[in-house]
C-alpha positions as CSV (number, residue, x, y, z in Angstrom):
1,X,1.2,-19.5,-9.4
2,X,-0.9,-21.0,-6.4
3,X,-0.4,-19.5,-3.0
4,X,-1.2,-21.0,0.6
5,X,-2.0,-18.0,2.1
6,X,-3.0,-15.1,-0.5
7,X,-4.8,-15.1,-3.7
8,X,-3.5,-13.4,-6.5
9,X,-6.5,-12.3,-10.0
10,X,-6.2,-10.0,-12.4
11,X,-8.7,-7.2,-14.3
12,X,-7.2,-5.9,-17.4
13,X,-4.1,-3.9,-16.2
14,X,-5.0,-4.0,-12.3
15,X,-4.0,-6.7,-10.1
16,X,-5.7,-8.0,-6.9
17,X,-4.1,-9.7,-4.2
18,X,-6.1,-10.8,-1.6
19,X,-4.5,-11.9,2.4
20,X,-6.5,-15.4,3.0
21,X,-6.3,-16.1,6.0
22,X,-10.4,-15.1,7.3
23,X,-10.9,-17.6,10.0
24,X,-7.4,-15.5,12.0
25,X,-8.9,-12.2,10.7
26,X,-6.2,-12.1,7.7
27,X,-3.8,-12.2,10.7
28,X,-0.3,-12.4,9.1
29,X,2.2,-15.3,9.1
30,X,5.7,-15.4,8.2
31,X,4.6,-17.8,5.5
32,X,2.3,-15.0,4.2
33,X,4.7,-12.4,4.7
34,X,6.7,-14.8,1.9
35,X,4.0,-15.2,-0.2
36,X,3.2,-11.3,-0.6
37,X,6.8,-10.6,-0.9
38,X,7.1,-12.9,-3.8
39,X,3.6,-12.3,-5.4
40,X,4.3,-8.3,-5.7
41,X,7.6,-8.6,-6.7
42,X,6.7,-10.3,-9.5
43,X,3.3,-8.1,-10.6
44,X,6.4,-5.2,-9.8
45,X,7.8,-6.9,-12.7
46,X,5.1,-7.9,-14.8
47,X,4.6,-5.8,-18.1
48,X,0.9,-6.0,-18.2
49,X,0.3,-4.8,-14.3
50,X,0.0,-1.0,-14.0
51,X,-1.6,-0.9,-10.4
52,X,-2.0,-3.4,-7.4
53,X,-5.0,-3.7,-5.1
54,X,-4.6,-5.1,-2.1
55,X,-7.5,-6.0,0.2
56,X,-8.6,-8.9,2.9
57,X,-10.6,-11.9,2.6
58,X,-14.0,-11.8,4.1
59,X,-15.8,-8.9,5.6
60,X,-14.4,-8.7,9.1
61,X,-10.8,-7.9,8.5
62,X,-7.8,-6.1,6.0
63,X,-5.5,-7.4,8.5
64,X,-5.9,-7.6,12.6
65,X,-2.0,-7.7,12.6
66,X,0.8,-10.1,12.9
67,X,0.1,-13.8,14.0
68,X,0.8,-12.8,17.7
69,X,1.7,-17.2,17.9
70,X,4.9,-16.6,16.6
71,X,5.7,-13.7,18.7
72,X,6.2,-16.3,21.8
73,X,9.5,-17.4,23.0
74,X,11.0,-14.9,19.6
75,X,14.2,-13.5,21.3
76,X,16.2,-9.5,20.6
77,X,18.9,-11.9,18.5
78,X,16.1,-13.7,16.5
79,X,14.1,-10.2,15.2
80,X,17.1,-8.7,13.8
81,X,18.0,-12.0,12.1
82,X,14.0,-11.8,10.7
83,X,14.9,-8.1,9.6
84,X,18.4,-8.6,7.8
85,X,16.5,-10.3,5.5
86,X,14.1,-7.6,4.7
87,X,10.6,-7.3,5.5
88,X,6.9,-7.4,3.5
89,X,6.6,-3.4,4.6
90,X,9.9,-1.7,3.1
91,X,8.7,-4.4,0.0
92,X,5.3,-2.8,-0.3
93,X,7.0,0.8,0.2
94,X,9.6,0.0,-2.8
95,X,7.5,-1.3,-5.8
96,X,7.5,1.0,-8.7
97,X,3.7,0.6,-9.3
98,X,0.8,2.5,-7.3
99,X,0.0,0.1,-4.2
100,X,-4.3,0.8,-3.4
101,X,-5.1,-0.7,-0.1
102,X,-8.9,-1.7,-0.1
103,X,-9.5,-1.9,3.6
104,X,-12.7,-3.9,4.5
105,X,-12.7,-4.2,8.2
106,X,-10.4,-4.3,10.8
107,X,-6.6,-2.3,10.4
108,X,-4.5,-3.0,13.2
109,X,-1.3,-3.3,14.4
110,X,1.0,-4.7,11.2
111,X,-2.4,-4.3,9.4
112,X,-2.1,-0.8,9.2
113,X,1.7,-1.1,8.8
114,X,1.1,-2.7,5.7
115,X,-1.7,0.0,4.6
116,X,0.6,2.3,5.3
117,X,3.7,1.1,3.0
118,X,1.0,1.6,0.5
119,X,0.1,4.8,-1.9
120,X,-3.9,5.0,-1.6
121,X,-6.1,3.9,1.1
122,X,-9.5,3.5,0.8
123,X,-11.6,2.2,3.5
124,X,-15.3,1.1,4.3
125,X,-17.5,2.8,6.8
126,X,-17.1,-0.4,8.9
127,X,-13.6,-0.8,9.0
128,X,-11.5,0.2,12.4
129,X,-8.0,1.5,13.0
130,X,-5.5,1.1,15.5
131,X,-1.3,0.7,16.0
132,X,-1.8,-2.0,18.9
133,X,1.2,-3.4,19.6
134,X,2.0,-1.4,22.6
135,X,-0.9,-3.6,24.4
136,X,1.1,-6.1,24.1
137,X,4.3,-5.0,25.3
138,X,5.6,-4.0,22.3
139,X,6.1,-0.6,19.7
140,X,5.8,-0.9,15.8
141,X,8.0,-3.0,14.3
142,X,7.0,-2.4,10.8
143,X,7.9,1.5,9.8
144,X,4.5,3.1,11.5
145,X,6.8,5.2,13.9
146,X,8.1,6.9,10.7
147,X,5.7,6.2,8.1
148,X,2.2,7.4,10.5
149,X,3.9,10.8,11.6
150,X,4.4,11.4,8.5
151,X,0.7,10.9,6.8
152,X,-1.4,12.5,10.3
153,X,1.6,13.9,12.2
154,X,3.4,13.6,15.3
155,X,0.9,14.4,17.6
156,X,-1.8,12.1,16.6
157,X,1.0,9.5,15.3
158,X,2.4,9.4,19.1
159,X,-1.1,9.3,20.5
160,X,-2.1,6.2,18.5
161,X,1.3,4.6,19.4
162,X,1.1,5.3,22.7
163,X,-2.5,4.4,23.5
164,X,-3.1,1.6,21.1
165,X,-6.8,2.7,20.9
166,X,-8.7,2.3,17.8
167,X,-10.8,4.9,15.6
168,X,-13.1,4.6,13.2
169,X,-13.4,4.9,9.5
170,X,-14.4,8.4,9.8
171,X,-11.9,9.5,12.3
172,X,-8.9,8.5,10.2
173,X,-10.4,10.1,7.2
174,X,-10.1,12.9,9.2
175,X,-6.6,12.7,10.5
176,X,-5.5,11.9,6.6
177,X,-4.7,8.6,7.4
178,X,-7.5,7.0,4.6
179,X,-7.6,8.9,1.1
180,X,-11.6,8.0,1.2
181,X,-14.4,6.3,2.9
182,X,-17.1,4.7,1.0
183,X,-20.2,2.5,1.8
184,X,-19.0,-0.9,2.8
185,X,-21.2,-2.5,0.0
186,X,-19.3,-0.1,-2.6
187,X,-15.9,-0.8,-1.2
188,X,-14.6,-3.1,-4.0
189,X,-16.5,-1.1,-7.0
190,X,-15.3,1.9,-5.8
191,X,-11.5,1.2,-5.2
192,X,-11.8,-0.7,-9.0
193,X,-13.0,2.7,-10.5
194,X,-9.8,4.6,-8.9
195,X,-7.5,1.8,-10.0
196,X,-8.7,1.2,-13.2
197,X,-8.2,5.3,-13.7
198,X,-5.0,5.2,-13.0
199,X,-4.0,2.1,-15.2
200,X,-5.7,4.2,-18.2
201,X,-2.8,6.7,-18.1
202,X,1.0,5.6,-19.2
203,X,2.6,2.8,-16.9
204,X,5.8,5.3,-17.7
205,X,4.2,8.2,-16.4
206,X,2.6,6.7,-13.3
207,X,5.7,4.8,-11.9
208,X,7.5,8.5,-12.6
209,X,4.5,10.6,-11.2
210,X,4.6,8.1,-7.9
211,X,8.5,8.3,-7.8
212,X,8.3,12.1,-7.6
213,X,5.2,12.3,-5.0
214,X,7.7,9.6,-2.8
215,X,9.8,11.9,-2.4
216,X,8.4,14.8,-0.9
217,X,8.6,13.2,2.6
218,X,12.6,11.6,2.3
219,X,14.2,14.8,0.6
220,X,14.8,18.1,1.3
221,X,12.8,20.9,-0.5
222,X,15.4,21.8,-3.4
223,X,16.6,18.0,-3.3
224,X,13.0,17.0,-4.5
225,X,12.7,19.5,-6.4
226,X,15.7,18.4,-8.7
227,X,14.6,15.1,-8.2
228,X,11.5,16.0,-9.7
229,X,13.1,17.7,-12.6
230,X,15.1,14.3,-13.4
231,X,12.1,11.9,-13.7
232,X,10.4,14.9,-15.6
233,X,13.3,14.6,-18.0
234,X,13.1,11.0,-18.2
235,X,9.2,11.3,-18.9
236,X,10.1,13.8,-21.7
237,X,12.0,11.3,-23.9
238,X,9.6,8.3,-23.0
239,X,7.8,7.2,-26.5
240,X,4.4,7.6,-23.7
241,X,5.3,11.4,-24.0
242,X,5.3,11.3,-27.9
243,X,1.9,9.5,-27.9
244,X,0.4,11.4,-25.3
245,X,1.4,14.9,-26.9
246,X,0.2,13.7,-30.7
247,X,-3.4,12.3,-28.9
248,X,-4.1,15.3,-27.7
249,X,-3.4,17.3,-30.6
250,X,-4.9,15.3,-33.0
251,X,-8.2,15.1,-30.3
252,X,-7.8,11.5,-30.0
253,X,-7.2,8.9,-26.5
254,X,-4.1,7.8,-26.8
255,X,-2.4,4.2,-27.4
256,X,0.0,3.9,-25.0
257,X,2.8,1.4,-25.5
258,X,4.8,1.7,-21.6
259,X,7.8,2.9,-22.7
């Protein structure tokens, strides 16, 4: 399907979408928001996808945010109308199948929202960091005031929010908010050799294995625990299981079959 705004390819079992929008710095639009919404759904879906890359077109920006244009004249009334009807972050945060974000420049604001809704994050030496929105009168709107605390804690989460300074790649390795910085030039060859290892193992076992790791930060301890024990279950009647077991007795790679 053709997109206005995003660009969707596939490798194998690893799909890319790409935010197009390079001469507003991959700002998002509502329109975009759609798009996205509608393109991962679907690779959600989509029995040959086991992992989705996203990333920004051009080498300047992942996403600088929001497109602050449609921010003017928006009243209380008409956000909560926007939010009723769901938005890209809580889309990105429920998709069964490992979200990478390959972030190539500049992270801000919704930017890092949306790198946040996702499962990996790696990020070029180049590419800068910030939860902005407070310099322009506003907080997160997009789940950083739970999801950041959460990945770097609530001291350096509130800083951020409360500053809306930037850092560099480096810093938010530190901090844990980035899984890995790399080289710019090795940016998209490196975050292809993490996806493409995980879409060698069992699409079963990874949507179960990322289920399980979800839930560490929304349960309590002995909740997870048993909710880890139920997706275990599931993954011991999976034919994967079956396959995976006989491969490695019989010193073989195994076939699987996704189910």
């Amino acid at each position: 399907m053709a997109y206005e705004t995003i660009v969707v390819e596939r490798d194998g079992s690893v799909a890319l979408v790409t935010l197009n929008r390079p001469e507003k710095l991959n700002a998002m639009s509502r329109g975009m928001k759609a798009e996205l919404v509608e393109a991962l759904r679907g690779l959600d879906a989509h029995p040959d996808v086991r992992v989705i890359v996203l990333t920004g077109a051009g080498d300047k920006a992942f996403v600088a945010g929001a497109d602050i244009a449609e921010f003017v004249g928006r009243t209380t009334t008409d956000q909560w109308h926007l939010y009723e009807r769901g938005t890209l972050y809580d889309a990105v945060d429920g998709l069964e199948k490992p979200v990478l974000a390959r972030i190539n420049g500049l992270c801000l604001g919704g930017g890092l929202e949306l790198a946040l809704a996702c499962d990996l994050r790696i990020a070029s030496e180049r590419a800068t960091f910030g939860q902005t929105e407070i310099n322009l009168g506003l907080i997160p709107g997009g789940g950083a005031s739970q999801r950041l605390p959460r990945l770097v804690g609530p001291g350096v989460a509130m800083r951020l929010a409360l500053t809306g300074d930037t850092i560099d790649a480096r810093e938010a390795l530190r901090i844990g908010l980035v899984d890995e910085v790399v080289p710019h030039a090795r940016l998209a060859d490196r975050t292809s050799e993490i996806a493409g290892r995980i879409a060698s193992k069992s699409g079963v076992a990874i949507r179960l294995a990322k289920a399980a790791v979800k839930g560490a930060s929304r349960l309590p301890l002995e909740e997870g625990i048993r909710h880890e024990q139920a997706l275990f279950a599931l993954a011991m009647g999976s034919e994967d299981k079956e396959e995976g077991v006989r491969a490695f007795l019989e010193k073989r790679a195994p076939r699987w079959k996704d189910r």
